[in-house]
C-alpha positions in Angstrom: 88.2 129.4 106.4 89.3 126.2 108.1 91.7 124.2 109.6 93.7 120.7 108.7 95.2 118.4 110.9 97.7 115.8 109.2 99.4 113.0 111.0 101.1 109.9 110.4 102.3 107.0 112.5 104.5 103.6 111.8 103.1 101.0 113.6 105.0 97.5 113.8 102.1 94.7 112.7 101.6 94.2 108.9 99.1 96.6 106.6 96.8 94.0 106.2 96.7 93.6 110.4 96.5 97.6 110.7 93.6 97.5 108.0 91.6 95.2 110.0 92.0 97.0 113.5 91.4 100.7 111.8 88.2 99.9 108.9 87.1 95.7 109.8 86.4 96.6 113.3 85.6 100.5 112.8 83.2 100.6 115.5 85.1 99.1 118.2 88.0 102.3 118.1 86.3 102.7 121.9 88.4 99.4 123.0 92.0 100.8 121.6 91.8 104.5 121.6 92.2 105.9 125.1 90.7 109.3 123.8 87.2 107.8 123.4 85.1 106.7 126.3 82.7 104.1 123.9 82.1 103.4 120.7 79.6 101.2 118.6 78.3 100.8 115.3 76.0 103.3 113.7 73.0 101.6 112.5 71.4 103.6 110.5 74.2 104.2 108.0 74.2 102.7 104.5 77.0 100.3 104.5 79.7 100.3 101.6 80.8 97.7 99.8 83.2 95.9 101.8 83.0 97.1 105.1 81.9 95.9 107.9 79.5 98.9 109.3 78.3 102.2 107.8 80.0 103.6 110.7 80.1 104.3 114.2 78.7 106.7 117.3 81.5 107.4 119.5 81.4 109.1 123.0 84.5 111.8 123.1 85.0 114.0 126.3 85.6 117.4 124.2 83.3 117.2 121.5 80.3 114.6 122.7 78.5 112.0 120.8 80.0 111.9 117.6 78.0 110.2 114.2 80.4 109.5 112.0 79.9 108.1 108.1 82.1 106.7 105.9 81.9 108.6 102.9 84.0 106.3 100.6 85.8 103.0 101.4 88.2 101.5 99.5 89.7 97.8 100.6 92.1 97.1 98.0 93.7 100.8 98.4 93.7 100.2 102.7 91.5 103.9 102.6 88.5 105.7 103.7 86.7 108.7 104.4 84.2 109.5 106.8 82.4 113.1 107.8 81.5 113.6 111.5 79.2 115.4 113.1 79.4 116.1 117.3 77.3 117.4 119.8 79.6 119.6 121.3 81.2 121.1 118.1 79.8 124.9 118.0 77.6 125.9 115.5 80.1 127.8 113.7 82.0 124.4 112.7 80.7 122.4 109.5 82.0 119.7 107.5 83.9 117.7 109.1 85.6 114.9 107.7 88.5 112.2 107.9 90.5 110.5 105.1 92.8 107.5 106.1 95.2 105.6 104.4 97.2 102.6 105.2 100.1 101.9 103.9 102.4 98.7 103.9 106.1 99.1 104.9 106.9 95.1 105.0 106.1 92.2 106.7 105.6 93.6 109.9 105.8 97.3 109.4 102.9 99.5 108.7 102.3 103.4 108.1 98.7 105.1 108.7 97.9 108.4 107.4 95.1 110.4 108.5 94.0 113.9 107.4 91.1 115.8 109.5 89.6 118.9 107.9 86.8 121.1 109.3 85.1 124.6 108.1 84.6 127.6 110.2 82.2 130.3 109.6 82.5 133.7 110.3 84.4 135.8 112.8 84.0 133.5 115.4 85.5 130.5 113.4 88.3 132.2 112.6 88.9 133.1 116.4 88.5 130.0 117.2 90.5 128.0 114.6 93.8 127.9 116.6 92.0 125.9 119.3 90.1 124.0 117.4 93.2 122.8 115.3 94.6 121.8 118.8 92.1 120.0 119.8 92.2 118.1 116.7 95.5 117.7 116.8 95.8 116.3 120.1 92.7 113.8 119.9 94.7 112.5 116.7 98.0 112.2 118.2 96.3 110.2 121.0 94.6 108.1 119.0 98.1 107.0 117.0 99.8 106.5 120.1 97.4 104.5 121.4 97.2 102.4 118.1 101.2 101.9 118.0 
């Protein structure tokens, strides 16, 4: 059991301009995205080749402090993955994680893909994955909105 959120946005500034805002400064997603109260980097992370951080602590009314970790990043490709972990995810949730892509459209014309995929254990996961892919859902769209 689980659920998958997938979402895309076109955002007018170049890939190269989108890749900077979304993996150079992946800690600072607390000054652009309206859905998250504060972010900063997570120290304590092991940081991949060509990034910047290993990743980032964010506070998010709805699911808490979330630790998240890139998993793989990939500069030349514009992706990377990260798995999450938040306070205020129930028990019943595991594995988060988070791929994103960026993709060039032109000069000044960018695409970003992002795919969000959690697992949910037992009766009350499966209750609960209709919300839960809401709430995913929305905290997503918000976030692309905010970045257009």
């Amino acid at each position: 059991m689980g659920i998958e959120v997938s979402k895309n946005a076109i955002v007018n500034v170049s890939a190269d301009r989108l890749w900077s805002i979304l993996a150079d400064d992946f800690d600072k997603v607390g000054e652009w995205a309206s859905g998250v109260d504060s972010s900063g980097p997570n120290t304590e992370a092991a940081v991949p080749e060509g990034a910047s951080v290993g990743g980032r602590v964010c506070q998010v009314p709805g699911f808490g402090d979330i630790n998240e970790t890139f998993t793989s990043f990939d500069p030349v490709e514009r992706s990377f993955s990260f798995e999450a972990t938040a306070s205020e995810l129930p028990t019943f949730v595991r594995n988060v994680t988070n791929r994103t892509v960026v993709k060039s459209l032109g000069p000044e014309q960018s695409e970003v893909q992002i795919r969000s995929t959690a697992d949910t254990e037992g009766v009350q996961g499966a209750q609960a994955e209709p919300a839960l892919t809401r709430q995913f859902s929305q905290a997503i769209g918000g976030a692309l909105e905010d970045l257009k």
